[in-house]
PDB file of N, H, CA, C and O in Angstrom:
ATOM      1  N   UNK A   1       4.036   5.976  14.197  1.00  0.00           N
ATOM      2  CA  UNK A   1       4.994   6.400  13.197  1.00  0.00           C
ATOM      3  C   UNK A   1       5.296   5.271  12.208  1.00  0.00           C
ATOM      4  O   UNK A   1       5.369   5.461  10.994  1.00  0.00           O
ATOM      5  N   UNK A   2       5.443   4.249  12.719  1.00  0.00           N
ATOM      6  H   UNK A   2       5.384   4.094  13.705  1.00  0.00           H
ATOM      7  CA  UNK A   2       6.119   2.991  12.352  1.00  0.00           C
ATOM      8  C   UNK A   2       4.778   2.442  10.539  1.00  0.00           C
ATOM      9  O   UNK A   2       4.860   2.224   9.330  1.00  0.00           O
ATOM     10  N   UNK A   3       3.974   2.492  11.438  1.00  0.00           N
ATOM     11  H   UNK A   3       3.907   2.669  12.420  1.00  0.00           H
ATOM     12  CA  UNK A   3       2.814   2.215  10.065  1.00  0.00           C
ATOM     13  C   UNK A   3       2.231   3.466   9.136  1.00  0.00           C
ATOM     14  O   UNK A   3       1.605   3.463   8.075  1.00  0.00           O
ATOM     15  N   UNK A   4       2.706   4.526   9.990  1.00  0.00           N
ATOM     16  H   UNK A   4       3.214   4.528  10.851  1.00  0.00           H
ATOM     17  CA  UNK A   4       2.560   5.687   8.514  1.00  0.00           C
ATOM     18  C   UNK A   4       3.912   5.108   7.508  1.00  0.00           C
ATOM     19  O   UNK A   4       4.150   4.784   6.345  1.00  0.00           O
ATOM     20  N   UNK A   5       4.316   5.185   8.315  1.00  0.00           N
ATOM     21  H   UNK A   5       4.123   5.449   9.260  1.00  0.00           H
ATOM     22  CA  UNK A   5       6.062   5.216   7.241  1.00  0.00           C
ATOM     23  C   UNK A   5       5.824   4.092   6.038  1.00  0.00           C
ATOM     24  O   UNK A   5       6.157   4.229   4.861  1.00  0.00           O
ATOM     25  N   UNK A   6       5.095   2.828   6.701  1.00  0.00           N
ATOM     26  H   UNK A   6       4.825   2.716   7.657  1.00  0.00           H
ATOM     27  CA  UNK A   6       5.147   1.676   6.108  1.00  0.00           C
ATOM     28  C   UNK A   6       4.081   1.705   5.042  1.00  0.00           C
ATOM     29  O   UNK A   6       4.125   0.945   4.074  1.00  0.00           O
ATOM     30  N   UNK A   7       2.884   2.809   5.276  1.00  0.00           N
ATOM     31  H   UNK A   7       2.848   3.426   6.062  1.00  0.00           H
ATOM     32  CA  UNK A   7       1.578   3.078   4.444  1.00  0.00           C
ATOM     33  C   UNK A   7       2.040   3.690   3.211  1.00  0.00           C
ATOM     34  O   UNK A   7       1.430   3.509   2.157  1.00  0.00           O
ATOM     35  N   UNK A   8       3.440   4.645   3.312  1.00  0.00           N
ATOM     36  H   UNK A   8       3.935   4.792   4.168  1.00  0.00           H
ATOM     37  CA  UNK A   8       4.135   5.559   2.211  1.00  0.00           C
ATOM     38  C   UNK A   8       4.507   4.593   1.528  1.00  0.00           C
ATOM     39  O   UNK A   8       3.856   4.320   0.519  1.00  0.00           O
ATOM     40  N   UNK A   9       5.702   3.776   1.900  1.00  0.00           N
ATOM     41  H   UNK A   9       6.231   3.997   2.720  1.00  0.00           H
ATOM     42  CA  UNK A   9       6.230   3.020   1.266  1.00  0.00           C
ATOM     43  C   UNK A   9       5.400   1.849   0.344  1.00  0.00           C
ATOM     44  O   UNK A   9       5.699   1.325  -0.729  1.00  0.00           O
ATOM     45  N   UNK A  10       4.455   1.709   1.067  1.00  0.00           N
ATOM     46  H   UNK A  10       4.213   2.135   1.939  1.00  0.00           H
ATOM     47  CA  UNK A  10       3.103   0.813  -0.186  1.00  0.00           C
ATOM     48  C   UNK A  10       2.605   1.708  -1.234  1.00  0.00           C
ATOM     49  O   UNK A  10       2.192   1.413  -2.356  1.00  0.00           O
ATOM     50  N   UNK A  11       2.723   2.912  -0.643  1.00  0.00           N
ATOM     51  H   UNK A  11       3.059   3.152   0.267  1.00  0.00           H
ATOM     52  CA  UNK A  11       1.438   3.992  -1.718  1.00  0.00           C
ATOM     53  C   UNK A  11       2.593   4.091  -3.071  1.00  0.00           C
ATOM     54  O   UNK A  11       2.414   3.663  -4.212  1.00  0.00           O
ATOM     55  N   UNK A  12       3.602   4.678  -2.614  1.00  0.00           N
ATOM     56  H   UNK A  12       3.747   5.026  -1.688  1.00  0.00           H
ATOM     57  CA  UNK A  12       5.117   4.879  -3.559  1.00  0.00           C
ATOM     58  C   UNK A  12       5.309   3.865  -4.173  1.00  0.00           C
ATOM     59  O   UNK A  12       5.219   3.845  -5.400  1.00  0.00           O
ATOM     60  N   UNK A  13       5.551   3.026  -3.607  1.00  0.00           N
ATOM     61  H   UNK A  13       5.624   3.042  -2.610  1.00  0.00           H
ATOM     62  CA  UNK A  13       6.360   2.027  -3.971  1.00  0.00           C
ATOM     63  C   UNK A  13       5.696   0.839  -4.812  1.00  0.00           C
ATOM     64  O   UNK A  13       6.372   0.376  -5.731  1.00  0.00           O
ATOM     65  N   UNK A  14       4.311   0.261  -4.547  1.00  0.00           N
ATOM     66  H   UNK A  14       3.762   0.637  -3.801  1.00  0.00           H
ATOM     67  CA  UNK A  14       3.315  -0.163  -4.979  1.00  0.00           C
ATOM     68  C   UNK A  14       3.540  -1.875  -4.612  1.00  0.00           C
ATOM     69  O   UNK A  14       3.319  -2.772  -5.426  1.00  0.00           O
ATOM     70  N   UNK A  15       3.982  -2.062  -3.328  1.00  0.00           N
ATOM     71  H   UNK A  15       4.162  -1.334  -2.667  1.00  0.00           H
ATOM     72  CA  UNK A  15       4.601  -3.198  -2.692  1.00  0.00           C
ATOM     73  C   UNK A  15       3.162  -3.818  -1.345  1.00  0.00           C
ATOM     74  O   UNK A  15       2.252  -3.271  -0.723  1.00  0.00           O
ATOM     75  N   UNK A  16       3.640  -5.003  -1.452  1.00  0.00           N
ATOM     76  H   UNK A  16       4.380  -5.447  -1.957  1.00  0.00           H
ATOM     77  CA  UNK A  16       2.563  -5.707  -0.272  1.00  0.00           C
ATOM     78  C   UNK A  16       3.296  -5.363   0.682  1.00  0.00           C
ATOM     79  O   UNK A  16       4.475  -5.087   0.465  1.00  0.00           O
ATOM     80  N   UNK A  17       2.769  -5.306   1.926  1.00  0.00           N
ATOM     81  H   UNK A  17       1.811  -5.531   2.102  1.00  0.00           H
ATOM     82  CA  UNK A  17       2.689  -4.805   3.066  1.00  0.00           C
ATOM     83  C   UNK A  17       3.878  -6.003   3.800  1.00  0.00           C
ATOM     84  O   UNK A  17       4.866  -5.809   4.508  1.00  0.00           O
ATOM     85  N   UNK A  18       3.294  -7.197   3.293  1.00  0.00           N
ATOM     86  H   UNK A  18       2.491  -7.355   2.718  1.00  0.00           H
ATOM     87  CA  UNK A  18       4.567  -8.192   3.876  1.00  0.00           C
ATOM     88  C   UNK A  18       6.023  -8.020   3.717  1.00  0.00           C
ATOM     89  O   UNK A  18       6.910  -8.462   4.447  1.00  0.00           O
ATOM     90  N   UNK A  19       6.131  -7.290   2.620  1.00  0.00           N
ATOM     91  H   UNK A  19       5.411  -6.931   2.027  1.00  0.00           H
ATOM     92  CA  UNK A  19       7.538  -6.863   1.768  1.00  0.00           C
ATOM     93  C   UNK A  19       8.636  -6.091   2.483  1.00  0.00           C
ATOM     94  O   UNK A  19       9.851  -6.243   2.360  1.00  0.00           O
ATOM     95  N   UNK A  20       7.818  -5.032   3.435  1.00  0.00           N
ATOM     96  H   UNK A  20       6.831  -4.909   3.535  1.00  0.00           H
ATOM     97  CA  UNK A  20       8.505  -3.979   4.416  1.00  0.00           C
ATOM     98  C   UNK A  20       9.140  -4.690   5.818  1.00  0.00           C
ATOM     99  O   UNK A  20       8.227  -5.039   6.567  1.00  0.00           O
ATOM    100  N   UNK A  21       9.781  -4.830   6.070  1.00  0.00           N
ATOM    101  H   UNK A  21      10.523  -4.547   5.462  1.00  0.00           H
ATOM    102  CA  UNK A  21      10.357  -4.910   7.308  1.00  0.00           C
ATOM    103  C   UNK A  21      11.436  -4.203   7.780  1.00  0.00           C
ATOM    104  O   UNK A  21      11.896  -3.449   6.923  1.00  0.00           O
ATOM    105  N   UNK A  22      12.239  -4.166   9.275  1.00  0.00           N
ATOM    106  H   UNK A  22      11.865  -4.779   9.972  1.00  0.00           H
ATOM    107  CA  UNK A  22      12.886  -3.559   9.732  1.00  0.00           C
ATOM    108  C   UNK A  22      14.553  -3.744   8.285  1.00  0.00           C
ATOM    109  O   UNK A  22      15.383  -2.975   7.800  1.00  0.00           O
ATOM    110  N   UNK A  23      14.340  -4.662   8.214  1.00  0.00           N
ATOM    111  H   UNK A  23      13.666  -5.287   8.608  1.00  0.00           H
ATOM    112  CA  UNK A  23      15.705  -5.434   7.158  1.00  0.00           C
ATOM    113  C   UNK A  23      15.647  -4.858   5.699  1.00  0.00           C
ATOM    114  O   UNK A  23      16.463  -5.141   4.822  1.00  0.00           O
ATOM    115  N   UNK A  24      14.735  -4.138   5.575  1.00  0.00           N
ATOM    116  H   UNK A  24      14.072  -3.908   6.288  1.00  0.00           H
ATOM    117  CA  UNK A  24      14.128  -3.708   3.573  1.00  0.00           C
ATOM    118  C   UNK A  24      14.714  -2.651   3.411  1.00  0.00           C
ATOM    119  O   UNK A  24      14.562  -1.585   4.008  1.00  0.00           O
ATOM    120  N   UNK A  25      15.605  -3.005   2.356  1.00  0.00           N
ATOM    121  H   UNK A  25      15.728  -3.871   1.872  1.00  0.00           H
ATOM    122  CA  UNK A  25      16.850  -2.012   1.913  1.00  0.00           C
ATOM    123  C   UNK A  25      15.778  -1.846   0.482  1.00  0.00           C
ATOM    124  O   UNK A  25      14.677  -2.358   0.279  1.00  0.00           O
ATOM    125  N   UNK A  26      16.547  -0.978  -0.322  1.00  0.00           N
ATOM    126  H   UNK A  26      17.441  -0.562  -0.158  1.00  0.00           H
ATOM    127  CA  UNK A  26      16.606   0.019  -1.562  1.00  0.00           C
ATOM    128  C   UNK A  26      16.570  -1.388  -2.503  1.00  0.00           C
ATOM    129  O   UNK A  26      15.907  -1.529  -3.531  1.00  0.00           O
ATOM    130  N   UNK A  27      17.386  -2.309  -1.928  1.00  0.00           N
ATOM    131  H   UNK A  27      17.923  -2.195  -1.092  1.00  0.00           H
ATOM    132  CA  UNK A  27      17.931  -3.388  -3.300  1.00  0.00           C
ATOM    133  C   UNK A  27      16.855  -4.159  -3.295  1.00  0.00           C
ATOM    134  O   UNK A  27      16.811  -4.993  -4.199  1.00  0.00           O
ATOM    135  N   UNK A  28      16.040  -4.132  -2.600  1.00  0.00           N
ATOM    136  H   UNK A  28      16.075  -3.454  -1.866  1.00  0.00           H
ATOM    137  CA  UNK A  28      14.762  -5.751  -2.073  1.00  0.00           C
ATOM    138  C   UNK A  28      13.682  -4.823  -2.779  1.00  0.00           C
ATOM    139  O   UNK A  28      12.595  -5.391  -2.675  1.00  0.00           O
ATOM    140  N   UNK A  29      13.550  -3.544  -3.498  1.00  0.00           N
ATOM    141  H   UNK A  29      14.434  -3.083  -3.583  1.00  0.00           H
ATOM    142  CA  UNK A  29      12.183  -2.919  -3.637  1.00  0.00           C
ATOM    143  C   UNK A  29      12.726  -2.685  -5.248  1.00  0.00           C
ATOM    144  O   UNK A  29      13.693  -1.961  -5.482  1.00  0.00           O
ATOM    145  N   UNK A  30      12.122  -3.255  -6.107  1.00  0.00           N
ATOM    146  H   UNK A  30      11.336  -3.843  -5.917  1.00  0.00           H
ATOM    147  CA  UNK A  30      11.990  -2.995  -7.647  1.00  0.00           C
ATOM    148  C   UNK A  30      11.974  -1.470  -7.843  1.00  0.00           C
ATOM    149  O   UNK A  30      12.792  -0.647  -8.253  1.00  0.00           O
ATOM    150  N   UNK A  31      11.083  -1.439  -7.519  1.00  0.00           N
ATOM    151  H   UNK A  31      10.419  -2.108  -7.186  1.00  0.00           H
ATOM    152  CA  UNK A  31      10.599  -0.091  -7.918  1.00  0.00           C
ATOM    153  C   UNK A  31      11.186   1.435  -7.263  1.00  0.00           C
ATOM    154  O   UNK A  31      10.816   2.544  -7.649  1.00  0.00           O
ATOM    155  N   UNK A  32      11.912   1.234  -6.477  1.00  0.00           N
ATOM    156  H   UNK A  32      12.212   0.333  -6.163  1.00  0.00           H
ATOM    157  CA  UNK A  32      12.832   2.019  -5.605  1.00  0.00           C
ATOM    158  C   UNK A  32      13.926   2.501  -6.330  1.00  0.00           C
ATOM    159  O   UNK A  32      15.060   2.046  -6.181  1.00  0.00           O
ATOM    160  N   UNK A  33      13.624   3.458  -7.157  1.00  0.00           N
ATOM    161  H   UNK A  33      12.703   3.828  -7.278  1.00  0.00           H
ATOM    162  CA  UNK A  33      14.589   4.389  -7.749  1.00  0.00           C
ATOM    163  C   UNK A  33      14.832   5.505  -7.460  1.00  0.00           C
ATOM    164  O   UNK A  33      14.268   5.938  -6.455  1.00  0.00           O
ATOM    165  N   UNK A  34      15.772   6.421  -8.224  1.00  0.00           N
ATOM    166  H   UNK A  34      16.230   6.069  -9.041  1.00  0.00           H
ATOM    167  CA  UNK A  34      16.140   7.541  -7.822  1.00  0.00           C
ATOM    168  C   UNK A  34      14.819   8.306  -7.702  1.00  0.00           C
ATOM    169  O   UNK A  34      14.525   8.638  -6.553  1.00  0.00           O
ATOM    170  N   UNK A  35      14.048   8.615  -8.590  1.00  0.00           N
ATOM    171  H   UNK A  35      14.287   8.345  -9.522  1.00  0.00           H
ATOM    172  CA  UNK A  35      12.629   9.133  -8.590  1.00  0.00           C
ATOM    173  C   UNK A  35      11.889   9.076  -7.520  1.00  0.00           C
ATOM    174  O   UNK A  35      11.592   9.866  -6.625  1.00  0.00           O
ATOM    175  N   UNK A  36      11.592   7.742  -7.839  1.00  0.00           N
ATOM    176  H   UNK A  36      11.834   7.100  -8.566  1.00  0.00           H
ATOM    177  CA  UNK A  36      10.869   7.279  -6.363  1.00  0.00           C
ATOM    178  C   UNK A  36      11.384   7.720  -5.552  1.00  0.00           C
ATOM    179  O   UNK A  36      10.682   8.702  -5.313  1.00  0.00           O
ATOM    180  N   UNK A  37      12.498   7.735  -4.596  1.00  0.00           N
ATOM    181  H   UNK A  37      13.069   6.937  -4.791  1.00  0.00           H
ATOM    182  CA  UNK A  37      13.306   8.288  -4.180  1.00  0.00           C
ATOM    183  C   UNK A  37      12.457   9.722  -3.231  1.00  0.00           C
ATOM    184  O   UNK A  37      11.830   9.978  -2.203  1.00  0.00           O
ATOM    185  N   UNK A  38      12.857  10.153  -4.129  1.00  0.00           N
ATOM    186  H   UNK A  38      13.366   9.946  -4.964  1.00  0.00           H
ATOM    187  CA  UNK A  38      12.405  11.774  -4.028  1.00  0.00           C
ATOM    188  C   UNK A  38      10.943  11.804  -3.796  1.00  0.00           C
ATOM    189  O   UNK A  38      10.514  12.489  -2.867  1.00  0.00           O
ATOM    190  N   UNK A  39      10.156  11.145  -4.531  1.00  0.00           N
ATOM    191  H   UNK A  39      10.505  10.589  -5.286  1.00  0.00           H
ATOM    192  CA  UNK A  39       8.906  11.289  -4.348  1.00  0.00           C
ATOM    193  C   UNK A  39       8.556  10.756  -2.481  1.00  0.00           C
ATOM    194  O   UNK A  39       7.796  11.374  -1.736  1.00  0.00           O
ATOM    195  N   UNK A  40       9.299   9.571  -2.119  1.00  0.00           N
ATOM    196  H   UNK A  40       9.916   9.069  -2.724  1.00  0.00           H
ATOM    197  CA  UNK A  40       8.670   8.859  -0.766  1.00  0.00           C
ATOM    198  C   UNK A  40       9.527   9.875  -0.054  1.00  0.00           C
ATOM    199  O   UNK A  40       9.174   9.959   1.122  1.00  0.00           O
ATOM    200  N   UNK A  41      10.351  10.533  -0.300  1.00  0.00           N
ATOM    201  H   UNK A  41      10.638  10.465  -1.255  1.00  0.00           H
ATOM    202  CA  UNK A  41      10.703  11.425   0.833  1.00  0.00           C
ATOM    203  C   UNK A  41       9.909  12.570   0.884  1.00  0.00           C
ATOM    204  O   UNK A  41       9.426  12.723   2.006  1.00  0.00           O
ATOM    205  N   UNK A  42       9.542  13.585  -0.066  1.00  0.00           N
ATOM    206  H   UNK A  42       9.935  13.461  -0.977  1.00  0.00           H
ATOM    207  CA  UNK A  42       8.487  14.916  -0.208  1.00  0.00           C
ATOM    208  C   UNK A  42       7.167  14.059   0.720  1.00  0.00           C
ATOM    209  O   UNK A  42       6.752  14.857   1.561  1.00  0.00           O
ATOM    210  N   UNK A  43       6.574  13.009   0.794  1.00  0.00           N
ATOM    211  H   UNK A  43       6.910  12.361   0.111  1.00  0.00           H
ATOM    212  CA  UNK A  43       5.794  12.120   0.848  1.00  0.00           C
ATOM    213  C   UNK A  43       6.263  12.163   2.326  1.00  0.00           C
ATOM    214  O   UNK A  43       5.590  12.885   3.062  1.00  0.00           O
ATOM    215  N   UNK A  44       7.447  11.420   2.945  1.00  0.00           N
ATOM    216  H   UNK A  44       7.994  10.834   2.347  1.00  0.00           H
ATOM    217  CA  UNK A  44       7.216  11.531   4.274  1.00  0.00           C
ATOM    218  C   UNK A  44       7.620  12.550   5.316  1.00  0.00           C
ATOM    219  O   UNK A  44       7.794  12.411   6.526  1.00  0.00           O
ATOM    220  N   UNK A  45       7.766  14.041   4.215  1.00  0.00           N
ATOM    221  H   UNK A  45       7.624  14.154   3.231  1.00  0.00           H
ATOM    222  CA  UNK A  45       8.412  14.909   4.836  1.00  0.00           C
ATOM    223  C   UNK A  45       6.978  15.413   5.523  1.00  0.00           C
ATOM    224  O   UNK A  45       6.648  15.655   6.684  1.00  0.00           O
ATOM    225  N   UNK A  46       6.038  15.466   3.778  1.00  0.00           N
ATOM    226  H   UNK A  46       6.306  15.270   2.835  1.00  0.00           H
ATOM    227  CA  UNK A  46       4.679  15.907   4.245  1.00  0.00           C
ATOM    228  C   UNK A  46       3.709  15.470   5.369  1.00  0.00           C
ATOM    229  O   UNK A  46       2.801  16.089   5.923  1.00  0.00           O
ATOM    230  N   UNK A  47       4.158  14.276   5.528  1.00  0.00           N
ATOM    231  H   UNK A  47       4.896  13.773   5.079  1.00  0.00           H
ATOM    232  CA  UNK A  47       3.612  13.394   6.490  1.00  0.00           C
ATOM    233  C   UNK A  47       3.560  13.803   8.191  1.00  0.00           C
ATOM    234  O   UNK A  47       2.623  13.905   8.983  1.00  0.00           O
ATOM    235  N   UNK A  48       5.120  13.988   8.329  1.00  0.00           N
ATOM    236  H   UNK A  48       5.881  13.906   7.686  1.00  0.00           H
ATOM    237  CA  UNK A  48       5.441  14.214   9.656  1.00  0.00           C
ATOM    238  C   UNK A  48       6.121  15.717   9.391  1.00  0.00           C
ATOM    239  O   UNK A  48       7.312  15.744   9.700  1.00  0.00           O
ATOM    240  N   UNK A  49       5.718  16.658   9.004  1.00  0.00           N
ATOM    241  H   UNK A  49       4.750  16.636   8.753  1.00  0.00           H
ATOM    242  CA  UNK A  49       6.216  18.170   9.160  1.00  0.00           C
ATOM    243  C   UNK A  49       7.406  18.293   9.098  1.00  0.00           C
ATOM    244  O   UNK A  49       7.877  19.152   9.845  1.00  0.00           O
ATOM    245  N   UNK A  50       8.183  17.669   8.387  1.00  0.00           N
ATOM    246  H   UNK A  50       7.801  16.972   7.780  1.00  0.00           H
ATOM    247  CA  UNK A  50       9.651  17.569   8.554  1.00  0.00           C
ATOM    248  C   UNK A  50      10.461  18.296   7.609  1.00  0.00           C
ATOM    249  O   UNK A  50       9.777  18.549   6.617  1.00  0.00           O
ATOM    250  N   UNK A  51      11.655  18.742   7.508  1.00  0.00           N
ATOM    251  H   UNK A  51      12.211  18.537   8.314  1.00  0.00           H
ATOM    252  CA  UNK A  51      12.663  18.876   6.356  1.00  0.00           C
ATOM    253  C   UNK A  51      14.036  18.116   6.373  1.00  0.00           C
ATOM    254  O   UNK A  51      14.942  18.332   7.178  1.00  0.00           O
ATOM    255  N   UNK A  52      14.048  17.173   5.337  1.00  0.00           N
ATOM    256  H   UNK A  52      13.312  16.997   4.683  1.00  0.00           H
ATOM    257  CA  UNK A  52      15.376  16.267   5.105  1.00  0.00           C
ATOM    258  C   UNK A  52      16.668  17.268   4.939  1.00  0.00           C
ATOM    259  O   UNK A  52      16.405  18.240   4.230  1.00  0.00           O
ATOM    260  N   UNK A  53      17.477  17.245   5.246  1.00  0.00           N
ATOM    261  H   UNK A  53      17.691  16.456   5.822  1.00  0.00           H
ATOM    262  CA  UNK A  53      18.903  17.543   4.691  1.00  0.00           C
ATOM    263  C   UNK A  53      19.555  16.834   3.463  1.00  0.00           C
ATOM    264  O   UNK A  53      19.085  15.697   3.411  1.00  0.00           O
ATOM    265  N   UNK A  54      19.883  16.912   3.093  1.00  0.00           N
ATOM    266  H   UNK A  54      20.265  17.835   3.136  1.00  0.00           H
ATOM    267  CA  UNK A  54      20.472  16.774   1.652  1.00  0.00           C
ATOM    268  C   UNK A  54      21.142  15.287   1.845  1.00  0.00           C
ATOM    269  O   UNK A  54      20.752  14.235   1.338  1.00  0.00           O
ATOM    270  N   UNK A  55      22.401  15.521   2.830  1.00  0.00           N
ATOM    271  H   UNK A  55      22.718  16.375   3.242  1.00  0.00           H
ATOM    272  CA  UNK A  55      22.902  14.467   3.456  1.00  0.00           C
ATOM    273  C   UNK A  55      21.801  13.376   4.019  1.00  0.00           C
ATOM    274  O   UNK A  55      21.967  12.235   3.588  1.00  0.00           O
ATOM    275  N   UNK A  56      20.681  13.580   4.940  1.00  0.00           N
ATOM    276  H   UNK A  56      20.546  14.507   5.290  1.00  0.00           H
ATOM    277  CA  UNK A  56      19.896  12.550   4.941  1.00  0.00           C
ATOM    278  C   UNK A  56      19.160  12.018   4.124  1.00  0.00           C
ATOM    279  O   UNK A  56      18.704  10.959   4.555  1.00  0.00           O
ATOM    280  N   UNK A  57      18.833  12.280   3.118  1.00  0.00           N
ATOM    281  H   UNK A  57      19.205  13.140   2.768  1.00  0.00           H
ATOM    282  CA  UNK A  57      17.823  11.989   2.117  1.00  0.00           C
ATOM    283  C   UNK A  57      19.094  11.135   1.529  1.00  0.00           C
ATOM    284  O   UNK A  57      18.553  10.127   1.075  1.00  0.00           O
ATOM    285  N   UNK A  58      20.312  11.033   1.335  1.00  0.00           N
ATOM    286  H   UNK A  58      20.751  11.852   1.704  1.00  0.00           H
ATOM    287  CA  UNK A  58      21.345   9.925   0.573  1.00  0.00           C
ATOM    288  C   UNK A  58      20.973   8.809   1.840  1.00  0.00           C
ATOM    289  O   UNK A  58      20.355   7.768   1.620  1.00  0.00           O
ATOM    290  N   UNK A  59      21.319   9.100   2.803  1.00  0.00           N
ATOM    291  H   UNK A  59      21.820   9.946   2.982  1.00  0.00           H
ATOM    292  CA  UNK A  59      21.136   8.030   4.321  1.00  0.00           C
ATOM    293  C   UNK A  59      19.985   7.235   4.340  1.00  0.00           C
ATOM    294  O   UNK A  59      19.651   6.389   5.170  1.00  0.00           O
ATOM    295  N   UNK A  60      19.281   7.702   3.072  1.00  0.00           N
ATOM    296  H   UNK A  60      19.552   8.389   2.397  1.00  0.00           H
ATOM    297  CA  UNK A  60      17.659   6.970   3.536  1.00  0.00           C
ATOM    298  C   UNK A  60      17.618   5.746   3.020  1.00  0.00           C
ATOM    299  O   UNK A  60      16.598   5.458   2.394  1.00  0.00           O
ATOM    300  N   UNK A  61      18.675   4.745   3.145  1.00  0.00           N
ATOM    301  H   UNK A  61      19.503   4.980   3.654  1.00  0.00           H
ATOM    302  CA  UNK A  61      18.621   3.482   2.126  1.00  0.00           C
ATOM    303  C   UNK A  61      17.968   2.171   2.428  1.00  0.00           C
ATOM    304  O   UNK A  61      18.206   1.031   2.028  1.00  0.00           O
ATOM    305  N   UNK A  62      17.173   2.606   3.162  1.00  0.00           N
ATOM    306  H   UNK A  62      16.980   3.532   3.487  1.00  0.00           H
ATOM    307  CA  UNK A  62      15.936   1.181   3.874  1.00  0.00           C
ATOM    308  C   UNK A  62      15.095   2.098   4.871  1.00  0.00           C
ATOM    309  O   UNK A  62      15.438   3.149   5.411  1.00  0.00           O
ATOM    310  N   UNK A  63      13.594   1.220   4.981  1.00  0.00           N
ATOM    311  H   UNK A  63      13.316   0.366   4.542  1.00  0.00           H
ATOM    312  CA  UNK A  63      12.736   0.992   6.145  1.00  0.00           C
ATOM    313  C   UNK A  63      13.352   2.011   7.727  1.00  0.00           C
ATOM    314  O   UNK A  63      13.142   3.110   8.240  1.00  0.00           O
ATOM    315  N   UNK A  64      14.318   0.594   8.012  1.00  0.00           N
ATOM    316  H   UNK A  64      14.489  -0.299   7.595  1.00  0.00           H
ATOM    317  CA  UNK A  64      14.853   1.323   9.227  1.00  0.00           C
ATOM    318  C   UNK A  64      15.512   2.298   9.590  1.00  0.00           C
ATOM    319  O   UNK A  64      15.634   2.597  10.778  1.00  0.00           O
ATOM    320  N   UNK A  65      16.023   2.929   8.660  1.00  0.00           N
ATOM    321  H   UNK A  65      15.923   2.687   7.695  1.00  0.00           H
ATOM    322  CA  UNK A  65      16.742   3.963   8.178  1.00  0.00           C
ATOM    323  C   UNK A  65      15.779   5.358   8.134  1.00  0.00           C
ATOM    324  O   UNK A  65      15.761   6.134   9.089  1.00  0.00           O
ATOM    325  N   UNK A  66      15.208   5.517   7.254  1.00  0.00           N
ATOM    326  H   UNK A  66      15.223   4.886   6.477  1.00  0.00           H
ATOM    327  CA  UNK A  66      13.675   6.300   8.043  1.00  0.00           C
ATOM    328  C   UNK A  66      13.189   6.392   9.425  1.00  0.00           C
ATOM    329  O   UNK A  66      13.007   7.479   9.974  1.00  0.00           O
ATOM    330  N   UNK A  67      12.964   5.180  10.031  1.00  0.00           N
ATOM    331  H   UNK A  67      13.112   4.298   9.585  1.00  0.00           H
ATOM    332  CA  UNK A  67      12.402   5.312  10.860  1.00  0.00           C
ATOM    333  C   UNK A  67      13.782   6.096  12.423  1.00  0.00           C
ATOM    334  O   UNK A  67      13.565   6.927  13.305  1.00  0.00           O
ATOM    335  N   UNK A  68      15.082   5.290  12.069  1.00  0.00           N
ATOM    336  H   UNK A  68      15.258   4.615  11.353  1.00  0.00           H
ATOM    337  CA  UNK A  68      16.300   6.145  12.741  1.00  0.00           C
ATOM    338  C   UNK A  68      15.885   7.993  12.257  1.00  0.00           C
ATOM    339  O   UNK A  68      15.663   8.937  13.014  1.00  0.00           O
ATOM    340  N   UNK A  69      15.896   7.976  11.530  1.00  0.00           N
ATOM    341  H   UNK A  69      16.077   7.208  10.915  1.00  0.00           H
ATOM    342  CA  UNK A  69      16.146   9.466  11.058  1.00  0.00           C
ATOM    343  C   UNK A  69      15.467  10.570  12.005  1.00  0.00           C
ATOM    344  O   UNK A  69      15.840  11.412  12.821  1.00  0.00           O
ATOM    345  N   UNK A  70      14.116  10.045  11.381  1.00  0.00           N
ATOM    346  H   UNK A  70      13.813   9.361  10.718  1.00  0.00           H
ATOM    347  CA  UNK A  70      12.455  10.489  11.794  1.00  0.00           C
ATOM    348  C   UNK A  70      12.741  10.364  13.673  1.00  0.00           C
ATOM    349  O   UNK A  70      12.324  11.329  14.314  1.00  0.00           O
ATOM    350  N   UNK A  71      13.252   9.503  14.275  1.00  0.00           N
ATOM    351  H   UNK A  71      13.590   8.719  13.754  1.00  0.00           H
ATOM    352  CA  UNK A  71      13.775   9.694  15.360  1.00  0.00           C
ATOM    353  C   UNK A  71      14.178  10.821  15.894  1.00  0.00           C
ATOM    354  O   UNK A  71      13.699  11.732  16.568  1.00  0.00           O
ATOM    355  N   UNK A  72      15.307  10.492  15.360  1.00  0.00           N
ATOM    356  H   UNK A  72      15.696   9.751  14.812  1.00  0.00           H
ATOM    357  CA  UNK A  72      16.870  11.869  15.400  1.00  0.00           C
ATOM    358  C   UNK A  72      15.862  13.535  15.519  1.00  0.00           C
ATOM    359  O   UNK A  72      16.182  14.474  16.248  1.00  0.00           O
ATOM    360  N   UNK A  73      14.856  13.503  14.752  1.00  0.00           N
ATOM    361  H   UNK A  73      14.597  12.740  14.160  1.00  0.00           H
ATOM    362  CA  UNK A  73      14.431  14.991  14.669  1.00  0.00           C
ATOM    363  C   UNK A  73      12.909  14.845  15.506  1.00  0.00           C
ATOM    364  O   UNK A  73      11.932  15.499  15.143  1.00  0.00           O
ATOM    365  N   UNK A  74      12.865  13.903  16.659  1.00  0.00           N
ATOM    366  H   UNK A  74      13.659  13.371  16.954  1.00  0.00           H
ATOM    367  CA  UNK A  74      12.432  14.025  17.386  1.00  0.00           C
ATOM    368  C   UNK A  74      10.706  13.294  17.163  1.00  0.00           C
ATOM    369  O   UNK A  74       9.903  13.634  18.031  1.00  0.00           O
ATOM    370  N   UNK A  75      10.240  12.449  16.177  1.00  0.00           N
ATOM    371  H   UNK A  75      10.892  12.173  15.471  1.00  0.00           H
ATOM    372  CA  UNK A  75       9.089  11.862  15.956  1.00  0.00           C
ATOM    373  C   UNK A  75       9.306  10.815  16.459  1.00  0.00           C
ATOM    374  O   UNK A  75      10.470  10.458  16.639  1.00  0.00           O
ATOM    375  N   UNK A  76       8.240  10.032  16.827  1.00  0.00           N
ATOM    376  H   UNK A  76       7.295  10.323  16.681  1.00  0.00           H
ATOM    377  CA  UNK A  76       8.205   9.019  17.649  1.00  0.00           C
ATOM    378  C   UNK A  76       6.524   8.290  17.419  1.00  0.00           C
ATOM    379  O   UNK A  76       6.185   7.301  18.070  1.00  0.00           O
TER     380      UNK A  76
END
């Protein structure tokens, strides 16, 4: 799970791989806008068969934060 998530966030985001860690908030990624946004979530919904809630997709404000979520609805 852990390196799909991290493969999105390079493809989206257009970031080196070193850049991502458990600690990589919204504020550490340039390119991490509202847009973007939307796009890495459709992106990791498609990924892992999922549907965000409205409320989680605001919650998604880093790395680890995804990967909590993606938890919660049972991926691993």
């Amino acid at each position: 799970m852990e390196e799909k998530i991290k493969q999105i966030i390079l493809d989206v985001f257009n970031v080196p791989k070193e850049s991502i860690t458990d600690d990589t908030l919204m504020k550490d990624l340039p390119t991490w806008d509202s847009l973007m946004h939307i796009e890495m979530v459709a992106e990791i919904e498609r990924a892992f068969s999922v549907k965000f809630k409205p409320e989680e997709i605001a919650e998604i404000t880093g790395y680890k934060k995804i990967k909590d979520i993606l938890y919660l609805k049972g991926i691993q």
